[in-house]
N, C-alpha and C positions, 0 to 999 in steps of 0.2 A: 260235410254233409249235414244238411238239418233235418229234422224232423217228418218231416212230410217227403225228405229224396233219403232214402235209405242210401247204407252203401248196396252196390251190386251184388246181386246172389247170382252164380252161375250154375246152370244145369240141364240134361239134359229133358229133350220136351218128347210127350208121345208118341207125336206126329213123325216124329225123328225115325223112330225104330221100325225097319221093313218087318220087324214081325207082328205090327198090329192089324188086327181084322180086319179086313176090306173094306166090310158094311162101317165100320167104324172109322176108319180112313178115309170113307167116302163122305161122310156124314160131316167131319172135323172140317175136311174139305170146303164143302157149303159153307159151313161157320167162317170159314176165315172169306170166303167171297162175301158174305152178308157184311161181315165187319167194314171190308173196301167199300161196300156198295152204302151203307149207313153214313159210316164214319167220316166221309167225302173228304181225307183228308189227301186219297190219290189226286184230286183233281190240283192240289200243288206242285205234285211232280206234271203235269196239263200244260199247268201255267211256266214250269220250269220249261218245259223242252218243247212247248207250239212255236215258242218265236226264233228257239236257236234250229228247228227244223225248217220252219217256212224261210229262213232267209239263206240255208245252204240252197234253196231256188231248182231243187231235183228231189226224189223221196228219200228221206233216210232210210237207215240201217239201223237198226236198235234189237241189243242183245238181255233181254229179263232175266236174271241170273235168279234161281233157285222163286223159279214162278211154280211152283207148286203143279194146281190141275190148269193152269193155262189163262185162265181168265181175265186175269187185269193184264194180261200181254193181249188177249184180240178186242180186251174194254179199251186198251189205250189208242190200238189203229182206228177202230170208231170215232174216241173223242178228237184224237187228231185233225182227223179226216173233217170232222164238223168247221174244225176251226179253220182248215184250207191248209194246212200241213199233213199232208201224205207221208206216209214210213210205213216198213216192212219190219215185224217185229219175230223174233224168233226168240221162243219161250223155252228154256234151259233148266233140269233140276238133276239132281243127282238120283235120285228114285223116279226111275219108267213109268212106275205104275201109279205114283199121283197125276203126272202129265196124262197115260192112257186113261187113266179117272176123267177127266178134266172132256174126253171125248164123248163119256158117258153122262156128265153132269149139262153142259149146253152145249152151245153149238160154234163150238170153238174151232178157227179156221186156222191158226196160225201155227206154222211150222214149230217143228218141236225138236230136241235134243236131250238124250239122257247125259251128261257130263257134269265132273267134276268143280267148281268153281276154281279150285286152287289150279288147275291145270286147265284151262280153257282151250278147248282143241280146233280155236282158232289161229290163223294167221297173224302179224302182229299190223293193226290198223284194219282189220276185218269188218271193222261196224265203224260209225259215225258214231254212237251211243253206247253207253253198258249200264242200265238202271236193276235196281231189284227194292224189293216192298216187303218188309218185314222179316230181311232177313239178317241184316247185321247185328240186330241181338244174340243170335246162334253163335259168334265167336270172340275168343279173346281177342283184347285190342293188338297183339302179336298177329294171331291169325288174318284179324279186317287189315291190317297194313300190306299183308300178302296177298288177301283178297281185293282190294284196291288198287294195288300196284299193277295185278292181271287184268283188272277192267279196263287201265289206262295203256295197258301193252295192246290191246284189241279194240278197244276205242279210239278210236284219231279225233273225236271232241271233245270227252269227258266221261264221267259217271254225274250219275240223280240217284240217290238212296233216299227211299220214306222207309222211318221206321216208330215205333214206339218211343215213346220219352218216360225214365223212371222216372212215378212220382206215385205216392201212399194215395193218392183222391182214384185214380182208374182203377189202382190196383185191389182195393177194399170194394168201390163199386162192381167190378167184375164178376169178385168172388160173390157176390149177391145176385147181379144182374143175370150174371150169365147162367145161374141153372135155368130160368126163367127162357134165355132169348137164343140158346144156342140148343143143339140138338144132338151133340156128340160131347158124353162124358169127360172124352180126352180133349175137348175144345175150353171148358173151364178148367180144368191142371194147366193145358198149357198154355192158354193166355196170362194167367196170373202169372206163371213162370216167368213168360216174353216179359211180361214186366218189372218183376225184378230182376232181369239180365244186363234190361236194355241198360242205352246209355244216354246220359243228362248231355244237352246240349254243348257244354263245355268241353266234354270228353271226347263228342263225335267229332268236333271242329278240330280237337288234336289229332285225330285218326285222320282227318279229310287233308289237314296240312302234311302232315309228315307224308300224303301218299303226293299232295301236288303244291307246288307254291300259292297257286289259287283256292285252294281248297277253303270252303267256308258251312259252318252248319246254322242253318236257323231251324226257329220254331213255329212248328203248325198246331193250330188251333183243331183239337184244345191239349192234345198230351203226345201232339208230334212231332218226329225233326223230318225236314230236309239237310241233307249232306250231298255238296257236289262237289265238284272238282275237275278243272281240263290242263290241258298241255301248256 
């Protein structure tokens, strides 16, 4: 590791814990849609899955694993749908009550599931897709091989993971920026957190292989990965 990629710090984040305040839950909430909605670094997972959706030539199936209050799962059928790839997105977290947040915050249309990531209480080839957006910083690389291995038991095409990339330049702006641009206390702890968890492009691309032979990670501009992986 150099200087500016620290090694990984793991821990637990906020937003994690069902017993944090609602109004504050709710609040954290906005903050991590604002981040999607600024950061545009979703629209690579866009460019990942418009063209392996339009050319299955019928709508997909795409499963958002640990989508929080729901919103970049009914941002994603929008943007799809722009590009002339239709999919049916179903938005999965383990805590109900960020998702029932998520009906409180816009006007979020797409179907929803409280479950487990590790235990996915689907059928095996249930979707065409299994993506999720900021979450694989949440677990040890033990953990993501088990959580990958389940996306590709219930995916018959693959997974797209966007997540943060550790590096000291976001991680020190954050802790500055975000008293300023975030609105939930717990949204500056646990961003910085996300970032020293996450993982350096090299590391995710080991995660992605050991879950598929094709499995490959790159980097999005400016402090993020894509990680996908199919059959």
């Amino acid at each position: 590791m150099s200087l500016l990629v620290p090694p990984r710090r793991p821990s637990r984040e906020l937003l994690d814990d069902p017993t944090l305040p609602g109004d504050e839950m709710r609040r954290s909430l906005e903050d991590i849609d604002l981040v999607h909605r600024r950061w545009g670094a979703a629209r690579a997972l866009v460019r990942h899955l418009a063209p392996r959706v339009y050319d299955l030539g019928r709508p997909a199936t795409i499963l958002d694993v640990g989508a929080g209050s729901g919103a970049v799962s009914a941002r994603l059928v929008r943007t799809l749908a722009a590009r002339g790839a239709r999919a049916r997105v179903i938005a999965l977290d383990l805590q109900w009550r960020h998702l029932a947040a998520g009906r409180l915050l816009g006007p979020v249309r797409t179907p929803a599931v409280g479950a487990d990531a590790f235990r996915l209480p689907f059928r095996d080839g249930a979707f065409d897709f299994a993506i999720s957006t900021l979450f694989l910083h949440h677990f040890s690389p033990k953990e993501n091989r088990a959580v990958l291995a389940e996306f590709l038991r219930v995916a018959r095409q693959g997974f797209a993971v966007l997540d943060l990339r550790r590096h000291l330049v976001p991680t020190l702006a954050l802790e500055v920026a975000g008293r300023v641009f975030f609105r939930a206390h717990a949204s500056v702890r646990d961003g910085v957190a996300s970032l020293k968890q996450a993982y350096t492009r090299k590391e995710a691309a080991a995660l992605a292989r050991a879950a598929s032979p094709s499995g490959r990670a790159v980097d999005v501009f400016p402090f993020g990965i894509l990680v996908t992986g199919g059959r």
